[in-house]
PQR file of N, CA, C, O and H, with PARSE charges and radii, in Angstrom:
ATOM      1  N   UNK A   1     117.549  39.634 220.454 -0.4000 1.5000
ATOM      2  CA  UNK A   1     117.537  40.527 219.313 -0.0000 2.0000
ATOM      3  C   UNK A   1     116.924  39.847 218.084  0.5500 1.7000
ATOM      4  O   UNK A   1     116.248  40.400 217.217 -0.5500 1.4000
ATOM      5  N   UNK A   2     117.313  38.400 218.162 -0.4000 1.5000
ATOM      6  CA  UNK A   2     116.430  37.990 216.637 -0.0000 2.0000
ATOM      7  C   UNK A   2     115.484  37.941 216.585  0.5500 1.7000
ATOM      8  O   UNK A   2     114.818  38.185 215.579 -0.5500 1.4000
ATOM      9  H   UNK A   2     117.862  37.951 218.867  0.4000 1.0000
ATOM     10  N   UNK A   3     114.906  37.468 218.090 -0.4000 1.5000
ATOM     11  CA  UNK A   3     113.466  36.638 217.839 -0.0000 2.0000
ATOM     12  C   UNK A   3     112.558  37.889 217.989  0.5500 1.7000
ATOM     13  O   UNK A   3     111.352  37.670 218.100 -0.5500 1.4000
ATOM     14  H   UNK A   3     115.447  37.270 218.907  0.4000 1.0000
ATOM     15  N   UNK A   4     113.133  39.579 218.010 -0.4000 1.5000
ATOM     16  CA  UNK A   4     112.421  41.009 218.422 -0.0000 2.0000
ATOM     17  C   UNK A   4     112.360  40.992 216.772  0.5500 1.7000
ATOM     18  O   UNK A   4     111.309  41.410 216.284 -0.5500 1.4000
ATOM     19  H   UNK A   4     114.113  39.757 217.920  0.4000 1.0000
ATOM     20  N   UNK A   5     113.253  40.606 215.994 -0.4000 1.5000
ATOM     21  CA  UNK A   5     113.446  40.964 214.502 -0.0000 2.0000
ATOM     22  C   UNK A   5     112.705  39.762 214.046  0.5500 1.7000
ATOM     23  O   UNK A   5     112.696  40.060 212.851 -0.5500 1.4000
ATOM     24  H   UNK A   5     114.106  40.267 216.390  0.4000 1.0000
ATOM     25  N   UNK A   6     112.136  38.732 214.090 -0.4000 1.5000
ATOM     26  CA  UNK A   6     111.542  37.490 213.965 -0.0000 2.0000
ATOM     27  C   UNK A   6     109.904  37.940 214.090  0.5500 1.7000
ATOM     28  O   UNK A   6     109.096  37.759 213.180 -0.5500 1.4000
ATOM     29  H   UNK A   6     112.143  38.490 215.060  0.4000 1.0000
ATOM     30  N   UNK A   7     109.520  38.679 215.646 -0.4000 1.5000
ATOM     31  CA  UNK A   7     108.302  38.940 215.978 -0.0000 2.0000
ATOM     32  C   UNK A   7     108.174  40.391 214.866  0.5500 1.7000
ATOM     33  O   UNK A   7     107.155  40.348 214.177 -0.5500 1.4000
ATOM     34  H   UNK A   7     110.177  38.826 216.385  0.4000 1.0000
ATOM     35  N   UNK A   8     108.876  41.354 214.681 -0.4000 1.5000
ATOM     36  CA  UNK A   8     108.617  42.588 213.673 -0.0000 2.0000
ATOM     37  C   UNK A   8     107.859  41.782 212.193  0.5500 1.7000
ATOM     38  O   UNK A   8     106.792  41.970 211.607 -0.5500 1.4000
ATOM     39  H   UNK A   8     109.704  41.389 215.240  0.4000 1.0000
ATOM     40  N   UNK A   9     108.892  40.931 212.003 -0.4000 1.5000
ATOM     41  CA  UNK A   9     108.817  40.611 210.406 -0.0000 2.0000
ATOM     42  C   UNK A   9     107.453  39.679 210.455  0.5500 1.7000
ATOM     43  O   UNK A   9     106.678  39.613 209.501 -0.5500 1.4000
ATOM     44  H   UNK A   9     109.758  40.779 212.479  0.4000 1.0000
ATOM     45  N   UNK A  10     107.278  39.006 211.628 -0.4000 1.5000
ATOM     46  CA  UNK A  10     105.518  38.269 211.409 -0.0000 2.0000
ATOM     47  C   UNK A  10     104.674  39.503 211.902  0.5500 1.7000
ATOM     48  O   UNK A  10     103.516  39.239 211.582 -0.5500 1.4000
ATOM     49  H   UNK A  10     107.908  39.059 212.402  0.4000 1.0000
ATOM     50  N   UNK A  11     104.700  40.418 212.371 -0.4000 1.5000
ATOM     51  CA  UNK A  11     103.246  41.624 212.701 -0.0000 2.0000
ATOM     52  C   UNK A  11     103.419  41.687 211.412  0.5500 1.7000
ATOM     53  O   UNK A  11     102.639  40.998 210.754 -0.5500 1.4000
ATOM     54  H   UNK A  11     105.642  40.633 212.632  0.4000 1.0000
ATOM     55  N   UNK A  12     104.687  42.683 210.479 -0.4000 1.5000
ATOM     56  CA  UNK A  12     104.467  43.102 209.227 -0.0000 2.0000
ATOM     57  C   UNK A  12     103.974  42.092 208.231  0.5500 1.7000
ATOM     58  O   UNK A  12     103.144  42.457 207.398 -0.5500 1.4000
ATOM     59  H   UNK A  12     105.320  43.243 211.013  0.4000 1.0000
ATOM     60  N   UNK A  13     104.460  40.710 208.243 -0.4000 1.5000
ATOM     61  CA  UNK A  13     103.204  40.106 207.507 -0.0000 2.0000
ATOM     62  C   UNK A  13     101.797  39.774 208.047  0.5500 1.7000
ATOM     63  O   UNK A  13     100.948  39.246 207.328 -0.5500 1.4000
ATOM     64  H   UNK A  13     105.134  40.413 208.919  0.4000 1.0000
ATOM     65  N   UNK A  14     101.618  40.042 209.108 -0.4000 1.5000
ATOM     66  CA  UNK A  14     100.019  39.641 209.273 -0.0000 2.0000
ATOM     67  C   UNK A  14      99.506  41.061 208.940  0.5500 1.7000
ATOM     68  O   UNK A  14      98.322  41.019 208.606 -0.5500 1.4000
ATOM     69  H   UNK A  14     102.308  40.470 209.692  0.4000 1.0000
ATOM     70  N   UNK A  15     100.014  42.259 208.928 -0.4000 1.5000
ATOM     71  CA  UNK A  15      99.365  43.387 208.511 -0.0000 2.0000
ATOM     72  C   UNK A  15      99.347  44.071 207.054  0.5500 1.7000
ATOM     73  O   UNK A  15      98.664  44.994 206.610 -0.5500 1.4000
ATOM     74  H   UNK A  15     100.976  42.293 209.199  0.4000 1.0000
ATOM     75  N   UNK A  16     100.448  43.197 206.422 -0.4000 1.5000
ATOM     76  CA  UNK A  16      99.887  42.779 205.057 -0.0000 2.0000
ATOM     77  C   UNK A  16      99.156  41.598 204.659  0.5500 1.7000
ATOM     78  O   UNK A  16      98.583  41.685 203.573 -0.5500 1.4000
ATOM     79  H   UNK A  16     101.003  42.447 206.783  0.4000 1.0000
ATOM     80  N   UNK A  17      99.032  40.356 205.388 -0.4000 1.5000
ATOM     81  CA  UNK A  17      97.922  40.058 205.132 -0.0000 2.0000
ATOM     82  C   UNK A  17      96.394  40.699 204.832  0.5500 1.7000
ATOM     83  O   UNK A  17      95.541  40.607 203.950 -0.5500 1.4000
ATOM     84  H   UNK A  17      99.497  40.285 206.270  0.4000 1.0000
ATOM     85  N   UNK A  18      96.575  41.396 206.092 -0.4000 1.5000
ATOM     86  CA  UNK A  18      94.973  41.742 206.209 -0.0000 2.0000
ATOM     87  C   UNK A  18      94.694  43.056 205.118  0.5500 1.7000
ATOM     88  O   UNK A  18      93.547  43.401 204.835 -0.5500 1.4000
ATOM     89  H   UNK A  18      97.268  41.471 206.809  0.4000 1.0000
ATOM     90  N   UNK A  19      95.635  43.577 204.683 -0.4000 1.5000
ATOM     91  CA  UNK A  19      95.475  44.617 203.437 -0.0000 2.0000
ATOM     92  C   UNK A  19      95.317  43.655 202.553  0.5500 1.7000
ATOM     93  O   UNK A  19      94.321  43.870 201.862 -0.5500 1.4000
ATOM     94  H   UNK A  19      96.567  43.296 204.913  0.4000 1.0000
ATOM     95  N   UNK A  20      95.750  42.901 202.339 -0.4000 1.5000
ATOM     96  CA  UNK A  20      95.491  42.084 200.340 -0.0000 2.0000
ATOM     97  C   UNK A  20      94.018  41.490 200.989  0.5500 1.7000
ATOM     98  O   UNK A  20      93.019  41.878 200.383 -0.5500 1.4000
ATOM     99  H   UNK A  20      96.559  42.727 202.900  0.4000 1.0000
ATOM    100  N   UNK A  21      93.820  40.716 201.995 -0.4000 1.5000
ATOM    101  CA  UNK A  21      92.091  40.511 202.072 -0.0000 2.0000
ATOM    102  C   UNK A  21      91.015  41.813 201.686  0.5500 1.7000
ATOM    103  O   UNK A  21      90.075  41.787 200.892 -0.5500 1.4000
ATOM    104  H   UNK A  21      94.632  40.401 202.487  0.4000 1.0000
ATOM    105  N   UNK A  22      91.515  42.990 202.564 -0.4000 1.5000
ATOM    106  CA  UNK A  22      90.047  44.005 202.351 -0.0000 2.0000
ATOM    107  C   UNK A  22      90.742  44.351 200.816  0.5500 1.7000
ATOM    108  O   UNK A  22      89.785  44.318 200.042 -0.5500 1.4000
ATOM    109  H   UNK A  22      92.279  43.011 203.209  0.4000 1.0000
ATOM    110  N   UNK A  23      91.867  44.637 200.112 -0.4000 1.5000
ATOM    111  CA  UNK A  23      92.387  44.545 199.001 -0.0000 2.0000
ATOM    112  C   UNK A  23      90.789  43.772 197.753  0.5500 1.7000
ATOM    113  O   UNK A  23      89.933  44.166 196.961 -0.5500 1.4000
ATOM    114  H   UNK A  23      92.645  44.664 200.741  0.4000 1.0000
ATOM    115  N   UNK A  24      91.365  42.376 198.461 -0.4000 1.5000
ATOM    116  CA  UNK A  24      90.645  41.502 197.500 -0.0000 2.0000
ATOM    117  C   UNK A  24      89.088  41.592 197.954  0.5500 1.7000
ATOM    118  O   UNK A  24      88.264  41.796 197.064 -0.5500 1.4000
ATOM    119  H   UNK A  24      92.060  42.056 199.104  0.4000 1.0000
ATOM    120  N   UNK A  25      88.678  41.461 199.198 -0.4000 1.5000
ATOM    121  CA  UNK A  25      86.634  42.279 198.779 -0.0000 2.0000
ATOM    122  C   UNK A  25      86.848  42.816 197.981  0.5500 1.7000
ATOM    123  O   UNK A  25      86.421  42.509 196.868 -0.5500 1.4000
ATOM    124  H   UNK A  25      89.348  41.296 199.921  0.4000 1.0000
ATOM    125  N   UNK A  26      87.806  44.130 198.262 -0.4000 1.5000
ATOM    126  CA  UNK A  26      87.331  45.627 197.339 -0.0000 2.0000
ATOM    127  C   UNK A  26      86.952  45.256 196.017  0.5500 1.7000
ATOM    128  O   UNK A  26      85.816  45.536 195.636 -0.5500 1.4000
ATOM    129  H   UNK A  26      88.153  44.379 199.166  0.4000 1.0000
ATOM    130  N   UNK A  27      87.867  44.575 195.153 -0.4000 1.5000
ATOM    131  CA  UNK A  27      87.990  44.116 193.999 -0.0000 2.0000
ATOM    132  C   UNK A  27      86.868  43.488 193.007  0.5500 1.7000
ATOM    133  O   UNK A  27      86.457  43.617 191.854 -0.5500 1.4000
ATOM    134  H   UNK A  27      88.790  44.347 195.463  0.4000 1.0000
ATOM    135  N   UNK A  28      86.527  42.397 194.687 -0.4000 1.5000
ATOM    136  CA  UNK A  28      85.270  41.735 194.290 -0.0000 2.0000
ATOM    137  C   UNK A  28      83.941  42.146 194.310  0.5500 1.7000
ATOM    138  O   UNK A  28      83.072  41.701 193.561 -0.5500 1.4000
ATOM    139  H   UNK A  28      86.860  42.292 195.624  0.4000 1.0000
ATOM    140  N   UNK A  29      83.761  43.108 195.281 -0.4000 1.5000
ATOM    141  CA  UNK A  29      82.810  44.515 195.241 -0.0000 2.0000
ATOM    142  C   UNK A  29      82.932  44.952 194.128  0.5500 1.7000
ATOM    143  O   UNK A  29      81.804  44.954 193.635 -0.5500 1.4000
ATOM    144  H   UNK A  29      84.467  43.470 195.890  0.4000 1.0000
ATOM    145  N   UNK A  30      83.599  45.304 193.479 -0.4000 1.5000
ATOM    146  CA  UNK A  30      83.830  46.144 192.292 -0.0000 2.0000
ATOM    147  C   UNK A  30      83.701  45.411 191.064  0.5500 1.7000
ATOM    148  O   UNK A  30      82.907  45.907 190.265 -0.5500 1.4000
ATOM    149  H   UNK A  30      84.515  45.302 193.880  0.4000 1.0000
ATOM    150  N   UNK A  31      84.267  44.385 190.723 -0.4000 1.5000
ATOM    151  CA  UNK A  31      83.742  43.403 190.089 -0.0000 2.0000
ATOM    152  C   UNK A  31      82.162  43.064 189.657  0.5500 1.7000
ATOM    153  O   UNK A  31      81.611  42.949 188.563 -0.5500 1.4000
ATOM    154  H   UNK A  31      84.912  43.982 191.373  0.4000 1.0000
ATOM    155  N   UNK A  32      81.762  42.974 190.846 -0.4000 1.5000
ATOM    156  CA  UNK A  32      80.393  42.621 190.802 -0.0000 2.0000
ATOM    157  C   UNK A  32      79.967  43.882 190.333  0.5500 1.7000
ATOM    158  O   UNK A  32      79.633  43.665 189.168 -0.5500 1.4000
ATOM    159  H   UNK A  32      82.209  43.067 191.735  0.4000 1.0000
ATOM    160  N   UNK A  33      79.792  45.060 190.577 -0.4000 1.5000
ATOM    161  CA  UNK A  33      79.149  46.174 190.191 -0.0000 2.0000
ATOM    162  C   UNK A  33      79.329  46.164 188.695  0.5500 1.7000
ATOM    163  O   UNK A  33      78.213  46.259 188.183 -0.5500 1.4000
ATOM    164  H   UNK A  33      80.064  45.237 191.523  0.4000 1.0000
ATOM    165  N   UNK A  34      80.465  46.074 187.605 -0.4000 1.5000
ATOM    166  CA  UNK A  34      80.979  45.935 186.717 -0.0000 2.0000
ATOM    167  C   UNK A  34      80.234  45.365 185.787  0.5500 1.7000
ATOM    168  O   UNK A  34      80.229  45.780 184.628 -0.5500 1.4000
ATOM    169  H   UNK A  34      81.371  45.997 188.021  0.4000 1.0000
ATOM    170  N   UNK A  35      79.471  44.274 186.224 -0.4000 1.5000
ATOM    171  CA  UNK A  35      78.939  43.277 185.654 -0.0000 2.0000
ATOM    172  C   UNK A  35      77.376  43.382 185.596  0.5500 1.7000
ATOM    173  O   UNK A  35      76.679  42.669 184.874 -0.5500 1.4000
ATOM    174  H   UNK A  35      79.475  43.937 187.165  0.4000 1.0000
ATOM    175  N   UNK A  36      76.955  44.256 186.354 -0.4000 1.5000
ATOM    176  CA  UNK A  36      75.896  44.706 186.268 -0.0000 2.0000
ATOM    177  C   UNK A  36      75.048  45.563 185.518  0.5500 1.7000
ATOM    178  O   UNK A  36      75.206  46.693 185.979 -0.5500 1.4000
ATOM    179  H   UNK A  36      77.522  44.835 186.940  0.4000 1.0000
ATOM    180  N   UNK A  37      74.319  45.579 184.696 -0.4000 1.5000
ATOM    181  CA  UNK A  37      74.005  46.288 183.701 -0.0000 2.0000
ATOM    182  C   UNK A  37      72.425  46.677 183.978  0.5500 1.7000
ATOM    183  O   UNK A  37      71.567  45.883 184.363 -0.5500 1.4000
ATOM    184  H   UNK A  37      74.191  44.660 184.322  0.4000 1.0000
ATOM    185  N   UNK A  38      72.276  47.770 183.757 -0.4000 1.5000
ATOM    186  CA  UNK A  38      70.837  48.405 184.229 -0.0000 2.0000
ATOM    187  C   UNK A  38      70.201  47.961 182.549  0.5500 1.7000
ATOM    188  O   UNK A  38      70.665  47.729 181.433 -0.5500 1.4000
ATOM    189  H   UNK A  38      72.972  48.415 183.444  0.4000 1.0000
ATOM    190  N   UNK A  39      68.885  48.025 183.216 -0.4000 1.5000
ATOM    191  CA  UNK A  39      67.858  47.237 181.609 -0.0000 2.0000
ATOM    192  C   UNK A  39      68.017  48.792 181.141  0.5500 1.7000
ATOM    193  O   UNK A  39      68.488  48.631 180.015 -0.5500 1.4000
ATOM    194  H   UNK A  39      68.508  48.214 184.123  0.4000 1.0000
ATOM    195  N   UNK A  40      67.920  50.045 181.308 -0.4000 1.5000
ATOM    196  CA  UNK A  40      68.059  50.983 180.349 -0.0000 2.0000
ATOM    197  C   UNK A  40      69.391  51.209 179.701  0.5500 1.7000
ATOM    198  O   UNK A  40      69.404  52.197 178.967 -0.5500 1.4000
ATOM    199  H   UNK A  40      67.538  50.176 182.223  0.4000 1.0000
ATOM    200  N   UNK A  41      70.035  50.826 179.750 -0.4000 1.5000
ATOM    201  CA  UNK A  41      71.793  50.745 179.235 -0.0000 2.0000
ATOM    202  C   UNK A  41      71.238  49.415 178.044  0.5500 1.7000
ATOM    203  O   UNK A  41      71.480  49.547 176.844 -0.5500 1.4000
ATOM    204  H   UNK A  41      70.025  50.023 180.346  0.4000 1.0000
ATOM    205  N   UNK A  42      70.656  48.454 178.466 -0.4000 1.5000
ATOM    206  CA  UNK A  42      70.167  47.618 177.448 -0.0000 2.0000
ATOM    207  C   UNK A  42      69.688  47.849 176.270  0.5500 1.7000
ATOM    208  O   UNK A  42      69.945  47.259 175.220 -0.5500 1.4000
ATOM    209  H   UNK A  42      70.460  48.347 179.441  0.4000 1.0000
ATOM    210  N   UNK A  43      68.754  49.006 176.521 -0.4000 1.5000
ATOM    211  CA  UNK A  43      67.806  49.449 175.647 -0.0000 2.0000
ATOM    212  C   UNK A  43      68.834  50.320 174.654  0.5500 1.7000
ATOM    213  O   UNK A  43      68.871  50.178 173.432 -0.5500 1.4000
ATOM    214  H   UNK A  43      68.546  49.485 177.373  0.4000 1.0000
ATOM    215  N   UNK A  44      69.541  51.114 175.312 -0.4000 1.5000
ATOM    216  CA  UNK A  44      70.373  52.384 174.584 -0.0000 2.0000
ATOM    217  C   UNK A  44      71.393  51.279 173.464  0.5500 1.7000
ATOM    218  O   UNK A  44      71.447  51.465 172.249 -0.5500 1.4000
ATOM    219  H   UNK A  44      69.511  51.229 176.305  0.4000 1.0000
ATOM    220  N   UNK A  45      72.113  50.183 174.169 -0.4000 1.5000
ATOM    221  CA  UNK A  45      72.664  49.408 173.097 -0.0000 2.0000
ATOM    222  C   UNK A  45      72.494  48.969 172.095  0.5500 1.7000
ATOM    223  O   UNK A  45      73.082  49.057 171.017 -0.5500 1.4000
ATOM    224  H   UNK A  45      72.068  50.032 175.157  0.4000 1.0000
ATOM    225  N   UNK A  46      71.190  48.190 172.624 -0.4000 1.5000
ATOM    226  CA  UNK A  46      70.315  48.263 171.041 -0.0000 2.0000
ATOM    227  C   UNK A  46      70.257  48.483 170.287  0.5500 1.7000
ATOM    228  O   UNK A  46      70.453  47.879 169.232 -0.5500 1.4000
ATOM    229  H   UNK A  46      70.713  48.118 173.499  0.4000 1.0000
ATOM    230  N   UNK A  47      69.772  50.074 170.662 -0.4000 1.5000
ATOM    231  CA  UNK A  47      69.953  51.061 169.588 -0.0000 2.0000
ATOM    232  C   UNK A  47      70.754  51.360 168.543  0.5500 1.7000
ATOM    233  O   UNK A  47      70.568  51.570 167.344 -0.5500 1.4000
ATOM    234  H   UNK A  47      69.613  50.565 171.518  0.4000 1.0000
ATOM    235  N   UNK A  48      72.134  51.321 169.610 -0.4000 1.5000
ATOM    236  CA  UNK A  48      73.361  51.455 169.426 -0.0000 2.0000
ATOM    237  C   UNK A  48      73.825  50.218 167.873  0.5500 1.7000
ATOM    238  O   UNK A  48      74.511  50.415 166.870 -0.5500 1.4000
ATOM    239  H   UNK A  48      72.285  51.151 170.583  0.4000 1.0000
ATOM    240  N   UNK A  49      73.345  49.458 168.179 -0.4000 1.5000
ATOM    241  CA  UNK A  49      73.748  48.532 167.549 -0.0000 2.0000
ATOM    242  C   UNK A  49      73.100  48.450 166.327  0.5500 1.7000
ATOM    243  O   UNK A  49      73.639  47.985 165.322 -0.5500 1.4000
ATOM    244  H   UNK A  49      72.788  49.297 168.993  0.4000 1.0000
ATOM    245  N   UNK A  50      71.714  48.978 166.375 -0.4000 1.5000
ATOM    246  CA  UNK A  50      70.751  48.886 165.398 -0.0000 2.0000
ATOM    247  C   UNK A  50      71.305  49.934 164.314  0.5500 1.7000
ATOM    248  O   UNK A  50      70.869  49.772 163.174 -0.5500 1.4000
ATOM    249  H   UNK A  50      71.276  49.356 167.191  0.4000 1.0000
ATOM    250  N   UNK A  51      72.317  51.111 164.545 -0.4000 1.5000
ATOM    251  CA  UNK A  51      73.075  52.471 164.260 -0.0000 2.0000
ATOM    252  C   UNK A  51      72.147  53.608 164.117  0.5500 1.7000
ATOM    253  O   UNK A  51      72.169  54.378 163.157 -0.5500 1.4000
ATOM    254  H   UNK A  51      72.671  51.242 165.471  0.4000 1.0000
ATOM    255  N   UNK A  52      70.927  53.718 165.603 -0.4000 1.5000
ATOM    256  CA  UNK A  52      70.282  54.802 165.443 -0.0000 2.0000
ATOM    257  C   UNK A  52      71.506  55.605 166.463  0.5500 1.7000
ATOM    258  O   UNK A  52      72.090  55.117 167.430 -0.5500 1.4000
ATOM    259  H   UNK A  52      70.909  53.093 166.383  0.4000 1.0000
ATOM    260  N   UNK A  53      71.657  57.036 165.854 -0.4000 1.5000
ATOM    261  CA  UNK A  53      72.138  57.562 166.496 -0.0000 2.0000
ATOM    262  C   UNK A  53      71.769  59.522 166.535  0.5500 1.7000
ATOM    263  O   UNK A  53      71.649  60.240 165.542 -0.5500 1.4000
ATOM    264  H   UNK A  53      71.182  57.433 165.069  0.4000 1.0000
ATOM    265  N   UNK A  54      71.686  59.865 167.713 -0.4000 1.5000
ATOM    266  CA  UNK A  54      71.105  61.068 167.376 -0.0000 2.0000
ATOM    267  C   UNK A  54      71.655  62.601 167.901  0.5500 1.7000
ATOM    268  O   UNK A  54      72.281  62.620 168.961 -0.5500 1.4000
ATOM    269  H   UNK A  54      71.784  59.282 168.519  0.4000 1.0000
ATOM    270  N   UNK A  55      71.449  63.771 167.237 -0.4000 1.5000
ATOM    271  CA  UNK A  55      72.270  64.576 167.617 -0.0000 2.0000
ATOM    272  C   UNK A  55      71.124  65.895 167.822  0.5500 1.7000
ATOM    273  O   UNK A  55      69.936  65.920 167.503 -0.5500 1.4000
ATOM    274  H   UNK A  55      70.940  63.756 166.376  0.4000 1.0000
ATOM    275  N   UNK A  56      71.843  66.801 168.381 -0.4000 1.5000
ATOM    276  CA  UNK A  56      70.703  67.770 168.813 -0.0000 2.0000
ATOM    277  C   UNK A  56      71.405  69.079 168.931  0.5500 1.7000
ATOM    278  O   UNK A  56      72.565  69.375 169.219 -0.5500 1.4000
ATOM    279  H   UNK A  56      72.809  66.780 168.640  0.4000 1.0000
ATOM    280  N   UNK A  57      70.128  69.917 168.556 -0.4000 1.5000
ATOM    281  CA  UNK A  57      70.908  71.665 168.367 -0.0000 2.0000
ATOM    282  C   UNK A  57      70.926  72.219 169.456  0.5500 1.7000
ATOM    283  O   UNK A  57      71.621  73.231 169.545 -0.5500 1.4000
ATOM    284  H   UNK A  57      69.185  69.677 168.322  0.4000 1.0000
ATOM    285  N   UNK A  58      70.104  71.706 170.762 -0.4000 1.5000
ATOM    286  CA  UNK A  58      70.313  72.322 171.603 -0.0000 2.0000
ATOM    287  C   UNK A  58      70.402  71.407 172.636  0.5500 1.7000
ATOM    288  O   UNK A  58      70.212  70.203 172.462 -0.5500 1.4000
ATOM    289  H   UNK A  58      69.539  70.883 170.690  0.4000 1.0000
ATOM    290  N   UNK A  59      70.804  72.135 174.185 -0.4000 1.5000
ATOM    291  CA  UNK A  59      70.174  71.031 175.559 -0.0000 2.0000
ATOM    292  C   UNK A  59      69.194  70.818 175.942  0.5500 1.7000
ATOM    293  O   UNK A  59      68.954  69.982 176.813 -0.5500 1.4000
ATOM    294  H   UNK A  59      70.957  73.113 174.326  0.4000 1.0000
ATOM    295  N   UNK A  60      68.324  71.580 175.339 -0.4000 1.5000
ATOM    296  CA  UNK A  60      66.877  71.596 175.965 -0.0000 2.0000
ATOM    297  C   UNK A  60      66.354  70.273 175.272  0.5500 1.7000
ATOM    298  O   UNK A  60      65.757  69.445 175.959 -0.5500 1.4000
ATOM    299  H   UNK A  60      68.519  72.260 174.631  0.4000 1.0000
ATOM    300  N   UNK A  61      66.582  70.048 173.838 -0.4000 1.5000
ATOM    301  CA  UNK A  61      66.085  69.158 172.941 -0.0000 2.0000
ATOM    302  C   UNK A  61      66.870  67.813 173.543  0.5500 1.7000
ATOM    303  O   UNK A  61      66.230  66.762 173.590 -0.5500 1.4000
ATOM    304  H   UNK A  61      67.067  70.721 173.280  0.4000 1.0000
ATOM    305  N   UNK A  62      67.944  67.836 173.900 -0.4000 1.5000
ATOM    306  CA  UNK A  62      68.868  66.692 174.225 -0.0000 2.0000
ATOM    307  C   UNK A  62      67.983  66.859 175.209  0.5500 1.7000
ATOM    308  O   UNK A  62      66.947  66.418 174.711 -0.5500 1.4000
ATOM    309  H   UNK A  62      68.464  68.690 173.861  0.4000 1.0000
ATOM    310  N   UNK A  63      67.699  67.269 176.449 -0.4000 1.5000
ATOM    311  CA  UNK A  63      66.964  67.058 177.863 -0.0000 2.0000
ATOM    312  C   UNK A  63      65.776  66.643 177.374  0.5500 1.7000
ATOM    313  O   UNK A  63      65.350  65.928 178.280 -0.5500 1.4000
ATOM    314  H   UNK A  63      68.541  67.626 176.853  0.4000 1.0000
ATOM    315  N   UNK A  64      64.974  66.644 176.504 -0.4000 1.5000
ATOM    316  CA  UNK A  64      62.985  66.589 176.190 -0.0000 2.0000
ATOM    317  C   UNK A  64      63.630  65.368 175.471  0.5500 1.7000
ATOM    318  O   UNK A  64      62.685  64.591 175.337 -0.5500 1.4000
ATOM    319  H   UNK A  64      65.321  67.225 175.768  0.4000 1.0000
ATOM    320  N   UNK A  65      64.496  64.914 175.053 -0.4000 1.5000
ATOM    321  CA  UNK A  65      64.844  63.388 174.038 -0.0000 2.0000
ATOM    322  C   UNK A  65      64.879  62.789 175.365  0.5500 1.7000
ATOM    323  O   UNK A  65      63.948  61.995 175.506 -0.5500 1.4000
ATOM    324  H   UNK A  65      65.264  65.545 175.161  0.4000 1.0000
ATOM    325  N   UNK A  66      65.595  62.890 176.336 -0.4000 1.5000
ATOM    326  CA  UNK A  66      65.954  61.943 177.476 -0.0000 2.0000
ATOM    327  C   UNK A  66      65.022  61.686 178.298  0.5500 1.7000
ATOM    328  O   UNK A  66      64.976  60.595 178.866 -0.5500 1.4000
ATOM    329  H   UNK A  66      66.351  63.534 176.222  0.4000 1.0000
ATOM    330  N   UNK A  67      64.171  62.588 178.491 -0.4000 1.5000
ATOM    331  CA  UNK A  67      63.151  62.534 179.390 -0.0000 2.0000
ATOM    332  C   UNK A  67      61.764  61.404 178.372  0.5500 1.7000
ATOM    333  O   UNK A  67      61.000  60.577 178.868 -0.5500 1.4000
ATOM    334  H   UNK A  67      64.209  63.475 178.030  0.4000 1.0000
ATOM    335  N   UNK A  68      61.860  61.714 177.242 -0.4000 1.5000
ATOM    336  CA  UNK A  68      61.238  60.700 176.827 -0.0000 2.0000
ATOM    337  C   UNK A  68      61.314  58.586 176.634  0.5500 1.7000
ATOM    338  O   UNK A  68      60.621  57.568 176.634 -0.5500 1.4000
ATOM    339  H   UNK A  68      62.481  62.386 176.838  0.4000 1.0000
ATOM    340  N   UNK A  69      63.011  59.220 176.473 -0.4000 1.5000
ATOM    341  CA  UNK A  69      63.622  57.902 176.654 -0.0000 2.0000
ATOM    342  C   UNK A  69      63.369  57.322 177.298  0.5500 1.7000
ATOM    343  O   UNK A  69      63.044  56.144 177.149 -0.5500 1.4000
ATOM    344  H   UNK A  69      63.574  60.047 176.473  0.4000 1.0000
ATOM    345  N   UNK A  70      63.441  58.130 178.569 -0.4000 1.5000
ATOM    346  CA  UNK A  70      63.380  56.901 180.379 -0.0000 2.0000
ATOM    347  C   UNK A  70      62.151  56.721 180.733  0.5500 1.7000
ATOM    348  O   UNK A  70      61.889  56.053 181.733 -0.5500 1.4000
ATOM    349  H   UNK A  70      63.705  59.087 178.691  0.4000 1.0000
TER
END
């Protein structure tokens, strides 16, 4: 009876082991994406920073601003 309660309690930790590993990729997958910054996000900061900022009366004008942007 113990060593049935001995063998339960090591499966349940090796099958939480293996959750905190794909756990921790995930993380680090995600991480990495995080950190990644597209050069047009660069450009928009810039901006951002420079305090151009712009507003628009319509979507069409917001859509013909963006399309020029990129």
């Amino acid at each position: 009876m113990e060593n049935k309660v001995l063998l339960r309690i090591h499966e349940d930790l090796e099958f939480i082991k293996q959750k905190v590993i794909v756990m921790d990729n995930e993380l680090e997958d995600i991480s990495k994406d995080l950190h990644i910054v597209r050069p047009e996000y660069l450009k928009k900061l810039e901006k951002i920073q420079q305090g151009k900022f712009h507003s628009f009366d319509s979507k069409e004008k917001f859509i013909e601003f963006l399309d020029n942007e990129i």
